[in-house]
C-alpha positions in Angstrom: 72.3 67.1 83.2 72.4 70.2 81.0 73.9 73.7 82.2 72.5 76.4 80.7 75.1 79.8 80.0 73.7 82.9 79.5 76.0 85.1 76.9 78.7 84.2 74.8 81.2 87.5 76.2 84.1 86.4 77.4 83.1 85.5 80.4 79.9 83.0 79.1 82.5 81.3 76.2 85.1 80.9 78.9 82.5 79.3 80.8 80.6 77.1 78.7 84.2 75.8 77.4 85.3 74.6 80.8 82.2 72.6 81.4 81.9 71.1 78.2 85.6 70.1 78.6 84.7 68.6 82.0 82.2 66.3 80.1 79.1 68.4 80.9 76.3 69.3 78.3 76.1 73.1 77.7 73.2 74.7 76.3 75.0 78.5 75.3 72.2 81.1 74.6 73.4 84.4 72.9 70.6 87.1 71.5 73.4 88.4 68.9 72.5 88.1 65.6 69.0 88.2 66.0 69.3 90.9 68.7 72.5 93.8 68.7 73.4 95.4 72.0 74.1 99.4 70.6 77.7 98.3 72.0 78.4 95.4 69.7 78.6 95.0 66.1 79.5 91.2 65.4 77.8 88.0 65.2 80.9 86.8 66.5 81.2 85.4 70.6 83.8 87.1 73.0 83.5 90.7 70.8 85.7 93.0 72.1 84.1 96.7 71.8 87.3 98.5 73.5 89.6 99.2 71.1 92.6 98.2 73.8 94.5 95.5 74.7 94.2 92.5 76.7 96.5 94.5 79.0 100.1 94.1 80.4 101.6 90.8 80.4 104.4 90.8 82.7 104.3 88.9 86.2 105.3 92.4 87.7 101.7 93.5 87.0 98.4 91.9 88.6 96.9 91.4 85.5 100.3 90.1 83.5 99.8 87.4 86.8 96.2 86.5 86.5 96.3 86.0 82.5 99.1 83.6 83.6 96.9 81.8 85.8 93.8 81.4 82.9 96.6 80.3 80.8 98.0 77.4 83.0 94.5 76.4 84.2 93.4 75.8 80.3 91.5 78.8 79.6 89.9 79.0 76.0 90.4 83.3 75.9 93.5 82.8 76.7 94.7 80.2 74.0 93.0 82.2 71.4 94.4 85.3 72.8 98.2 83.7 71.9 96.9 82.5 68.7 96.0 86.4 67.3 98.4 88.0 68.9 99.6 91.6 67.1 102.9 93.4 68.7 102.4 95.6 71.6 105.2 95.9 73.4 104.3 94.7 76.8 100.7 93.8 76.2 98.6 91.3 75.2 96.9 92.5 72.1 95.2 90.5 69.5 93.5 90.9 65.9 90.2 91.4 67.7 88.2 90.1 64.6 90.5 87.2 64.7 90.2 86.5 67.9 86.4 86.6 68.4 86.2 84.4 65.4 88.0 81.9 66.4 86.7 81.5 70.3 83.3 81.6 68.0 84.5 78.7 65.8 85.8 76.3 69.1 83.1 77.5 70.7 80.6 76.1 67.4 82.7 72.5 67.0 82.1 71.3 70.7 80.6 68.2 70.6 79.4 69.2 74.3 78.1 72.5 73.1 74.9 73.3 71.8 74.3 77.4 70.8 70.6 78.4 71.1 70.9 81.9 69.3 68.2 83.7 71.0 67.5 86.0 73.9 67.1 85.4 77.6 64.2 87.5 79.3 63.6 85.3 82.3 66.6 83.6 85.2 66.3 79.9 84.0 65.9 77.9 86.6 69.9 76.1 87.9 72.0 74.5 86.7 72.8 78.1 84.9 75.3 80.7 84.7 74.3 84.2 83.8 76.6 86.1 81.9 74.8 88.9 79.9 77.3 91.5 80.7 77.6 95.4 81.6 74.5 95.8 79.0 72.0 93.4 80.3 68.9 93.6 78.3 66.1 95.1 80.1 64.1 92.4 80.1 66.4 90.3 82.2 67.7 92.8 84.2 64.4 93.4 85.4 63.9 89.6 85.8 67.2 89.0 87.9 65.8 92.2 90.0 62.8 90.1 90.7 65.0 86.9 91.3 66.8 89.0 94.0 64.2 91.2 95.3 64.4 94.8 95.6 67.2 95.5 98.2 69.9 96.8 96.7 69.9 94.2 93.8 71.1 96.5 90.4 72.9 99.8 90.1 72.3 100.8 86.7 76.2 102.7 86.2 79.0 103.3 88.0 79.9 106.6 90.2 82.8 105.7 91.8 85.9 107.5 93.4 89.2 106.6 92.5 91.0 104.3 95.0 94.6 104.1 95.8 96.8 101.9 98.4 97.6 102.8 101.7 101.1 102.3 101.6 101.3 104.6 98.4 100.3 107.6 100.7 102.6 110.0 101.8 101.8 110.1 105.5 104.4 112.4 106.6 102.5 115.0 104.8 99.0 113.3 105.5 97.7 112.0 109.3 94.5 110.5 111.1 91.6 112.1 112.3 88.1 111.9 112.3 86.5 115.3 111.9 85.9 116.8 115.4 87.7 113.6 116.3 84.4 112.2 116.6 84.7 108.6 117.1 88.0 106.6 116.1 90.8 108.3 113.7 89.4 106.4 110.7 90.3 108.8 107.9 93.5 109.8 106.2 93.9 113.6 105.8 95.7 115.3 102.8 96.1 118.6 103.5 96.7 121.6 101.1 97.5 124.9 101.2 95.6 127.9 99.7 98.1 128.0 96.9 98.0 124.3 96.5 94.2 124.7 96.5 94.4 127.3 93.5 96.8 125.4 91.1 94.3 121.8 92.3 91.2 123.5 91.4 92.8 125.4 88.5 94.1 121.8 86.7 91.1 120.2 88.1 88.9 122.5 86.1 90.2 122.5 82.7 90.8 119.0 83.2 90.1 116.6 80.1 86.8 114.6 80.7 86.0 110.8 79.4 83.8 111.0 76.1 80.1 109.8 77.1 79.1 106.8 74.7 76.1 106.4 72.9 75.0 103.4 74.8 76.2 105.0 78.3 73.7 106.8 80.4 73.4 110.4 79.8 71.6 111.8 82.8 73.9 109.4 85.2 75.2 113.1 86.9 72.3 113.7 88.2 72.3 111.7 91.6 76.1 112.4 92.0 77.7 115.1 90.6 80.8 114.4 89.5 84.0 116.2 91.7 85.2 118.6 88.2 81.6 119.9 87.4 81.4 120.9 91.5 84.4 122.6 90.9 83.5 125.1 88.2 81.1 126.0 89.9 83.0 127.8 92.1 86.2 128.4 93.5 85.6 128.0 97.0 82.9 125.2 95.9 84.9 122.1 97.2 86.1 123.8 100.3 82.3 123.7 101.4 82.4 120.5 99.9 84.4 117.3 99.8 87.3 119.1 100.6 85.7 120.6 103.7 88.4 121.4 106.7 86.7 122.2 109.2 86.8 119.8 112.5 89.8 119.2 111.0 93.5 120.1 112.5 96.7 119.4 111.2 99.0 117.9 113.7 102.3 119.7 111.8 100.2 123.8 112.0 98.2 123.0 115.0 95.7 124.9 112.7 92.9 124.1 110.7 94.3 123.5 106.9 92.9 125.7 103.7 91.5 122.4 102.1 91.3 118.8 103.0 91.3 115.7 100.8 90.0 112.9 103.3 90.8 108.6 102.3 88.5 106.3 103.7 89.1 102.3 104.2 87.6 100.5 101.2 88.5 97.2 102.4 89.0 94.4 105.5 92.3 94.1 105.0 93.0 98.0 105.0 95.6 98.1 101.8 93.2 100.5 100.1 91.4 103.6 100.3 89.2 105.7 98.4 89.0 109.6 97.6 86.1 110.3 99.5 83.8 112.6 97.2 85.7 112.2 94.2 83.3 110.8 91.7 84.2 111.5 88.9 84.5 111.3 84.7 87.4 112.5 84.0 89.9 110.5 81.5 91.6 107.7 83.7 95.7 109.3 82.6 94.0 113.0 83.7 92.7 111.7 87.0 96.4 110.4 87.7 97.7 113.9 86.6 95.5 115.9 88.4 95.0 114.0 91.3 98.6 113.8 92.0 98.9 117.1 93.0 97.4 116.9 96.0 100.7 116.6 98.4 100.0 113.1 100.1 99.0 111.7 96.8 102.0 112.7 94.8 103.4 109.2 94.3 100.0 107.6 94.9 99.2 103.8 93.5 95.8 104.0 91.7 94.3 100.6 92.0 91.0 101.7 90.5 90.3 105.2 88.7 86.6 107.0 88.9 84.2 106.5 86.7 80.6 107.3 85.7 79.4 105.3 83.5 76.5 103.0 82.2 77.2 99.4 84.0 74.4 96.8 84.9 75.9 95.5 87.8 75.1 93.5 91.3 75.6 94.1 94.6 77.3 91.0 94.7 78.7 90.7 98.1 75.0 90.6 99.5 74.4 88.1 97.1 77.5 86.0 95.7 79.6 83.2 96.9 83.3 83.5 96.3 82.6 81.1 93.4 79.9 83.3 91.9 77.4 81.5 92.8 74.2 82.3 94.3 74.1 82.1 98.1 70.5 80.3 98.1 70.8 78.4 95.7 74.5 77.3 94.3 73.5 75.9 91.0 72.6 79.5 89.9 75.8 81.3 89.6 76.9 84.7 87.7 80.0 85.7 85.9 81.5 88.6 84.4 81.5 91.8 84.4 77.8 91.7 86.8 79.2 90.7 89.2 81.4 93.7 89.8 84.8 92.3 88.1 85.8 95.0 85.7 87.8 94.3 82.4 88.1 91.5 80.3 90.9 89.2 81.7 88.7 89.1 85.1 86.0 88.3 83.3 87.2 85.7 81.8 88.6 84.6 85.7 84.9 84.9 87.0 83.2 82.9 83.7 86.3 80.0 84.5 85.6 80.2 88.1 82.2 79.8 88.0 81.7 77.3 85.3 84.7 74.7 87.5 82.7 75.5 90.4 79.9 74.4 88.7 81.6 71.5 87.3 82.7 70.3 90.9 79.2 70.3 92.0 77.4 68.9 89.5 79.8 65.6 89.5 79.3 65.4 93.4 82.6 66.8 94.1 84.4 69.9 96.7 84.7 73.3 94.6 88.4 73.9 93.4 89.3 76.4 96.2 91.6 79.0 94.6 92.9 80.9 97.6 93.7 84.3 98.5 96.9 84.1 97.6 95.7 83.6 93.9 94.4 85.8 91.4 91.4 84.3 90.2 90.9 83.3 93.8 91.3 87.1 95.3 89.0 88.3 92.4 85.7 86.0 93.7 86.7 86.7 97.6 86.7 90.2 96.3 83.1 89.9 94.9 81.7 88.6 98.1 83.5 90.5 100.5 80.7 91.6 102.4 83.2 94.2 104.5 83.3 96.5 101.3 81.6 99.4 101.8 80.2 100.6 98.6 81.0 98.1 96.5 82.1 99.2 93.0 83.5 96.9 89.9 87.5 96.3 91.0 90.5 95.4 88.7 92.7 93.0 89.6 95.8 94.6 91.6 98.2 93.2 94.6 96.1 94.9 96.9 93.2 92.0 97.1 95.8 89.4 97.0 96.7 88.4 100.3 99.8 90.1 101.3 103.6 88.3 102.0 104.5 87.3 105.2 108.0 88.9 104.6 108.5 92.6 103.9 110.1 93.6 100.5 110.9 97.0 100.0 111.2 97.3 96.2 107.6 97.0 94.6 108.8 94.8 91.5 110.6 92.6 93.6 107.3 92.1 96.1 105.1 91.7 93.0 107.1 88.8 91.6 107.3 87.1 95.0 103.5 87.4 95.1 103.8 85.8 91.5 106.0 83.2 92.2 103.5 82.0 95.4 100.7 82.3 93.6 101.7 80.4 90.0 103.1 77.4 92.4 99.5 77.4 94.0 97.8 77.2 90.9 100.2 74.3 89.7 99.6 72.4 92.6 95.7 72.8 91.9 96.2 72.1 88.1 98.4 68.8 89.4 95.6 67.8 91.5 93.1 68.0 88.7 90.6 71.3 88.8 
């Protein structure tokens, strides 16, 4: 039987590679040339439109650890990633004209791989897996609306609040409380001062903001304004705002505080929270800067920053399996970044994921179950997680991977434990045969 991928991204040639190496006919259907995203300017598969890198490379970072993973479970990106590498310290950059044109080329000389270079308006009937990307035509966005229905299917751009991990807050400046201790304690209070306040607001205001792209959505302020633009208008603006104290008391005063940041659980597991009200566009190194200065935050861990953007994506944990797959029907499965993985090293996890998955069931075998404790498996129980409350794209970080039994106090030396568990998990599953 034929599978049919949707986009050659990263995520659709990572795909279509894994089931074609898995002896699986792949029919790979990519508008580009006939038909140019305003993002993309190649013919070539797997473009990459940012100018920066693949990201960090070392075990010590989430990322460094799930390219490792792709790399040890065969991944194409990845191989052609090493094979145009350019210097970058740390990072894994690459030539990106070289490196689209080669994943184009293996891609091409498949013998299991047949391109169809034209565009996709309708969801093809399973086996298939969709992987148009952030810039889903309109024409098949509005036919996987329909294929969903109309609850809560599409958001058409991000406007989300950055998130940081609980044990990164300073809680002997911060405490719980719910305002007018209504209900449980559920949120973490940063308090600050009315000088505090002044030099927040001040920074917050002058603040440097993300450019807005051509192909991003220009009027996306206008159902959430962004926390810098509430701000300017007005000193006292977020004190009536999200940074609201009243109901409020700090345990350390017995008073109500000048200004109140509140941090809301984002997750089951409760290792991260998010700045509630803090929408935001503001460059991703200014957010850190600024945000910072609020006391409780000082050495905060951002595990996601805010943005406001243009981004086609689902509401996956209504809809997706942990293998990306459609809950009512499994032979329809998604990948990349619509699905609410954000970057290109997890999309390439969610196309391999889904297109093994895929492979597994076709040939009347179990899905590969990539656990917790893994990466790529953290990334798809992220996805369909339905205990996230307004779910957002994630990168990868520690916090989704399931945590150590042991305590380890240094961060780098907990990181590479988590490394070390997780690389001998995916051996084991390699040894096995994915």
């Amino acid at each position: 039987m034929n599978v049919k991928v949707v986009g050659a991204g990263l995520a659709g040639s990572e795909a279509a590679w894994q089931l074609a190496n898995r002896g699986i006919a792949v029919s790979l259907y990519e508008m580009k040339p006939k038909k140019m995203s305003p993002a993309h300017h190649s013919p070539d598969f797997a473009e990459l439109v940012c100018s920066n890198s693949l990201r960090g490379d070392r075990l010590e970072n989430a990322v460094g650890l799930l390219k490792e993973e792709l790399r040890r479970c065969g991944s194409l990106i990845l191989q052609c990633a090493e094979d145009t590498r350019v210097e970058a310290g740390g990072c894994l950059a690459v030539d990106r004209g070289g490196f689209s044109r080669l994943v184009t080329e293996k891609i091409r000389s498949h013998p299991n791989i047949t391109v169809v270079s034209e565009e996709v308006t309708e969801v093809p009937e399973g086996p298939v897996i969709i992987a148009t990307g952030p810039l889903t035509s309109d024409a098949l966005s509005e036919s996987i609306r329909k294929y969903f229905g109309e609850t809560g299917y599409l958001h058409f751009f991000d406007a989300a609040a950055p998130l940081v991990t609980a044990e990164s807050v300073d809680m002997d400046l911060a405490w719980w409380q719910s305002r007018y201790d209504r209900g449980t304690p559920d949120y973490i209070n940063c308090a600050l001062d009315k000088e505090q306040y002044e030099a927040f607001v001040r920074e917050l205001t002058t603040a440097e903001e993300a450019e807005i792209h051509g192909f991003e959505d220009k009027n996306v302020f206008e159902g959430c304004m962004p926390v810098e633009v509430m701000a300017r208008r007005g000193f006292e603006t977020l004190r009536y705002g999200p940074l609201k104290p009243v109901g409020l008391t700090d345990p350390k005063t017995g008073r109500e505080p000048y200004a109140v940041v509140q941090l809301r659980q984002d997750n089951a597991a409760g290792s991260v929270y998010n700045l509630v009200g803090f929408q935001t566009h503001l460059k991703f190194g200014e957010q850190k800067r600024v945000f910072s200065m609020i006391p409780a935050l000082r050495n905060a861990e951002f595990v996601r920053y805010g943005v406001m953007h243009r981004n086609t994506f689902l509401q996956s944990p209504k809809l997706l399996d942990r293998f990306y797959a459609d809950r009512r029907d499994p032979m329809v499965a998604f990948a990349g970044q619509m699905t609410g993985v954000e970057g290109y090293v997890e999309s390439t996890a969610s196309g391999y994921l889904a297109a093994v998955a895929m492979a597994a069931k076709m040939q009347g075998r179990e899905p590969p179950d990539f656990p917790a404790v893994t990466a790529i498996g953290a990334l798809g129980r992220y996805i369909s997680d339905g205990s996230v409350e307004n779910f957002q794209p994630m990168n990868i970080n520690f916090s989704i991977i399931q945590p150590l039994e042991q305590r380890i106090r240094k961060k780098a030396e907990k990181n590479l434990a988590i490394a070390r568990r997780s690389l001998e998990t995916v051996d084991a599953l390699v040894a096995r045969g994915i």
